[in-house]
C-alpha positions in Angstrom: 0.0 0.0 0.0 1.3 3.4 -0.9 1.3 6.4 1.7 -1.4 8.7 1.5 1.3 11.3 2.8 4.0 12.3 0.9 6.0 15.4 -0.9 6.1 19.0 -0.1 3.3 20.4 2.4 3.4 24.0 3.3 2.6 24.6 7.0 0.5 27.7 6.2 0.4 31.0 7.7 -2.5 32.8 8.9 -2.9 36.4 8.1 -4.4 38.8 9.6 -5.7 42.1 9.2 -4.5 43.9 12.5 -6.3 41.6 14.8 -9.0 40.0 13.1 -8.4 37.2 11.0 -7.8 38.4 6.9 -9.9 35.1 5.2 -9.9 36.3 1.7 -6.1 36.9 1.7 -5.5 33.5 3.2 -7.7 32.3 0.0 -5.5 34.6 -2.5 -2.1 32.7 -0.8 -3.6 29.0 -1.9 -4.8 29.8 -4.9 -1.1 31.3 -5.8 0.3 28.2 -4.0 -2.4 26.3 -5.9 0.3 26.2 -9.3 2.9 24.8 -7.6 3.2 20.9 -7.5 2.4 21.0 -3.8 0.9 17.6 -2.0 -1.4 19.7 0.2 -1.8 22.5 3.0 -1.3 22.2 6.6 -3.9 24.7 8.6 -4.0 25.4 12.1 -0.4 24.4 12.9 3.0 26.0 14.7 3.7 28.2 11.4 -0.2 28.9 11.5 -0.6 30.4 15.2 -2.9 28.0 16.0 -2.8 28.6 19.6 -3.9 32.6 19.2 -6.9 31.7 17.4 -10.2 31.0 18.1 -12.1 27.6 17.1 -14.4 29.7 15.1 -11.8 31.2 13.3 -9.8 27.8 12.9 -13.0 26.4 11.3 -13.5 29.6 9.0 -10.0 28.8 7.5 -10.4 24.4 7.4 -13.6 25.8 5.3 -11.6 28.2 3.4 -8.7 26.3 3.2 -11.2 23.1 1.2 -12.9 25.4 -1.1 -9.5 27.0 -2.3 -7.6 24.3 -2.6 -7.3 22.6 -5.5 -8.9 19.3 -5.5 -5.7 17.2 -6.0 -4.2 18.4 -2.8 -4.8 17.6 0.7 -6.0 20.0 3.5 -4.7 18.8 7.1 -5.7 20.8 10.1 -4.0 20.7 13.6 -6.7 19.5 15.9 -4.5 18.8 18.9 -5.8 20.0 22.2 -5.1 19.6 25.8 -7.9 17.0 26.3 -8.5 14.3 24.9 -12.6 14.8 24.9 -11.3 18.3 23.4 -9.4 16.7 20.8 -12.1 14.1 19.5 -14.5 17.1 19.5 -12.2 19.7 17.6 -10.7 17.1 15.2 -14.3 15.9 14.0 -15.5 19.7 13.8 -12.2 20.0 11.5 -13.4 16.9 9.5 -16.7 18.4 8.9 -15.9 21.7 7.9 -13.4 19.6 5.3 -9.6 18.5 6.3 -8.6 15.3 5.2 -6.4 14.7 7.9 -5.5 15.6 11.7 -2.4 16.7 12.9 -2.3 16.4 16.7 0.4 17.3 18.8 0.7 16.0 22.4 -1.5 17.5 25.9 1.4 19.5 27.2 0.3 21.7 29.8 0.8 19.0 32.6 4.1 18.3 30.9 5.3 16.1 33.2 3.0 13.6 33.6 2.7 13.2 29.9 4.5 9.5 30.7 3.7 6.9 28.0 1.4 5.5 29.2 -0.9 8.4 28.9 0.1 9.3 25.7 -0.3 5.8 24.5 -4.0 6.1 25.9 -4.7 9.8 24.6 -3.3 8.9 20.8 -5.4 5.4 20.9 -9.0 7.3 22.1 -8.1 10.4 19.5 -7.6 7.9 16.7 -10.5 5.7 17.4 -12.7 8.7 17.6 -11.6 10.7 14.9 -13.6 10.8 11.7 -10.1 11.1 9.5 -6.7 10.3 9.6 -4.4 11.2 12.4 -0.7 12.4 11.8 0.7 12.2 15.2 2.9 15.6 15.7 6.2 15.6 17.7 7.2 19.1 17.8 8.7 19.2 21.7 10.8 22.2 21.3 7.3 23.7 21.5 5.4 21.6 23.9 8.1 20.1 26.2 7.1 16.8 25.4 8.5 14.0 23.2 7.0 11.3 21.9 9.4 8.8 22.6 10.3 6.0 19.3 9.3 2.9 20.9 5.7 4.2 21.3 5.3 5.8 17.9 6.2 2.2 16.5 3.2 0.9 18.5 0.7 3.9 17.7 1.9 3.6 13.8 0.0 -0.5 13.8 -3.4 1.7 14.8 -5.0 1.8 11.8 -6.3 4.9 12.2 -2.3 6.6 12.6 -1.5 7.0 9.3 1.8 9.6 10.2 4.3 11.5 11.9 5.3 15.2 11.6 8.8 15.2 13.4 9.8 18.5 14.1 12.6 18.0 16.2 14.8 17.6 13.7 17.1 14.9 15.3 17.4 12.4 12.4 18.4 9.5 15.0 14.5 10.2 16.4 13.5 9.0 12.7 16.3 6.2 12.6 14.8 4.7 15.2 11.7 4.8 13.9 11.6 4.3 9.8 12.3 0.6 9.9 9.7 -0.6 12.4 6.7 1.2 10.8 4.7 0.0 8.4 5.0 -0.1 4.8 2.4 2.8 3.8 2.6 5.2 7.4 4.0 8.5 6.4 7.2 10.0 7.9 7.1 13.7 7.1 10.0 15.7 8.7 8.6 18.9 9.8 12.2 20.8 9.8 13.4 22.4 7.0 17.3 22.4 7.8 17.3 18.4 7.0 14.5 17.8 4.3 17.0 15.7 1.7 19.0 13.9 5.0 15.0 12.6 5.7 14.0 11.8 2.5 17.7 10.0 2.1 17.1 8.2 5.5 13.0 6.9 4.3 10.7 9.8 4.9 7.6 10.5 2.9 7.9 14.3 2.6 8.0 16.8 4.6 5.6 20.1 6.5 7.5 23.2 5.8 7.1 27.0 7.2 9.6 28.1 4.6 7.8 26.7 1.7 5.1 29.4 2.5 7.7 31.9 1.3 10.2 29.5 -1.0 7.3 26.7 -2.7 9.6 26.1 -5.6 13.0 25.9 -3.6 11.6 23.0 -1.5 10.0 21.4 -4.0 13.1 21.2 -6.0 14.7 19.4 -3.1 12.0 16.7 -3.5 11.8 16.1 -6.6 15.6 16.4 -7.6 15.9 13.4 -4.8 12.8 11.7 -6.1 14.8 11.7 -10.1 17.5 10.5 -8.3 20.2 13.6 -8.8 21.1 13.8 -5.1 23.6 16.4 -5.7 21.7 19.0 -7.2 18.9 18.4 -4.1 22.0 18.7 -1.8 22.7 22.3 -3.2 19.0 23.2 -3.4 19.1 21.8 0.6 22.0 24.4 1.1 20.2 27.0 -0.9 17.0 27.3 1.3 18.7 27.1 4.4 20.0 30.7 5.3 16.0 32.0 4.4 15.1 28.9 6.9 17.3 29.9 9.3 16.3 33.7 9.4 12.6 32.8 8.8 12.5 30.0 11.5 15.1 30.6 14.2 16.0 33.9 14.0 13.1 35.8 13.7 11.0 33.2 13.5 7.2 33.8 11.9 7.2 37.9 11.8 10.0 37.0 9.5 8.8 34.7 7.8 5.8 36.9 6.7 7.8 39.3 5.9 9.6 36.8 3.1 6.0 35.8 2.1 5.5 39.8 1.2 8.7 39.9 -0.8 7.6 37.1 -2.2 4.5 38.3 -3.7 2.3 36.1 -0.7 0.1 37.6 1.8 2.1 37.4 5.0 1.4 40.2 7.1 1.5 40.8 10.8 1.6 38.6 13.9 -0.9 38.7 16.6 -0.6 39.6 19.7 1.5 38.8 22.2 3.5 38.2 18.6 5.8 41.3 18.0 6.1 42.8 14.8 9.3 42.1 12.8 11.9 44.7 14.0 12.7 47.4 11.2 16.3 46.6 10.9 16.2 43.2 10.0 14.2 44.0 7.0 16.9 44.2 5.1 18.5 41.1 5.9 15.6 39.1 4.9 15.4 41.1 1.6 18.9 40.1 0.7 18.6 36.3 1.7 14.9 36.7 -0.6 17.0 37.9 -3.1 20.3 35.8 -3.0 18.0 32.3 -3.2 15.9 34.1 -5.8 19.4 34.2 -8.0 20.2 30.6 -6.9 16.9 29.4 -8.2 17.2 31.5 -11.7 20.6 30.3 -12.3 20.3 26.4 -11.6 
């Protein structure tokens, strides 16, 4: 069986208009993104403030996100929430309103008695519940918690679990894991410093902030690996990575926007307590914008 998950999956943005959420820009930014060989969109997660939002405005953009998109590519929402009732409830809501999938990080607020046991518990009920697929989401530079391998290998036999987003970007965390999953569960790395090093090691794909602001950079790193010319997905793995770093690390999502702007995307403002992107390092990100702009034209 083949996995339902795989290639280049933007982990969208959400704009706004000052505070209130900007839904017809966030409908412009697919439909741009819409001509790219993309797999899908990922709604609702990190890159997508998902915690500042509201669930009515998380189901005003699953709704959006569906009637934009085109109809080959997938719309996954992050449903995760700190209970497991909430979770059920929210991803079903998600499937209604028209994701395909569920992304669903980890309860983290009562961090440390997140044991495995719990988690084993909380993943089985969600995936029982839910109406569509789950893509478990280890991301614990954000919630404190990991997901350690030994249990993803038993939640990945639920037939329900059809993935992992693995965001910490260790690759041992998916060595571990890649050969004791089953043939069609999706390993999508969720880091954009080590997309080829994944796809090299037997990931699917991967969930990308930086693709909102370089599509066709991280595409080319899939498919150059996918034709087999390793070394021109190598360089095109070098070429995104000063933007990723900037966008993701440095100045994290106010600069990333701000790449999306250049770029000709709607990125916008944060929200609050978000700060704007600080006026000096405009410039930076214009230069790094423009440097992988000339990489891309000249290869």
């Amino acid at each position: 069986m083949s996995k339902k998950f795989q290639g280049i999956f933007p982990a969208l943005t959400t704009p706004f208009d000052g505070e209130d959420l900007a839904v017809p820009r966030f409908r412009e930014n697919i439909a741009k993104f819409n001509a790219f060989d993309l797999s899908g969109y990922v709604v609702l997660g990190s890159t997508g403030e998902c915690v500042l939002l509201s669930n009515d405005e998380s189901e005003r953009l699953i709704r959006a996100a569906r009637e934009t998109a085109a109809p080959d590519k997938l719309v996954i929402a992050g449903t995760g929430q700190e209970s497991t009732k909430l979770t059920i409830a929210f991803t079903n809501r998600m499937a209604a309103a028209g994701a395909d999938a569920a992304l669903v990080r980890p309860p983290c607020y009562y961090k440390a008695k997140m044991s495995r046991d719990v988690l084993r518990g909380h993943y089985l009920a969600v995936a029982d519940g839910a109406k569509t697929p789950v893509i478990v989401y280890n991301i614990p530079q954000n919630t404190g918690v990991t997901i350690d391998p030994e249990l993803l290998i038993e939640l990945s036999t639920h037939p329900n679990i059809a993935g992992l987003k693995e965001s910490s970007g260790i690759l041992s965390y998916l060595g571990k894991i890649i050969p004791h999953v089953p043939e069609d569960f999706s390993c999508l790395v969720g880091s954009g410093f080590v997309v080829l090093p994944a796809l090299v090691m037997g990931a699917s794909g991967a969930i990308l902030a930086v693709a909102n602001a370089a599509p066709a950079a991280c595409l080319d790193i899939y498919r150059l690996f996918k034709e087999g010319r390793i070394d021109e997905s190598a360089q095109r793995q070098l070429d995104v990575t000063p933007l990723n770093k900037a966008a993701m690390e440095t100045y994290g999502l106010p600069g990333l926007k701000y790449a999306m702007d250049i770029q000709g995307f709607y990125g916008g403002p944060v929200r609050r307590p978000l700060l704007p992107l600080p006026e000096p390092a405009k410039p930076e990100i214009e230069a790094l914008v423009s440097d992988l702009r000339t990489r891309l034209s000249s290869s």
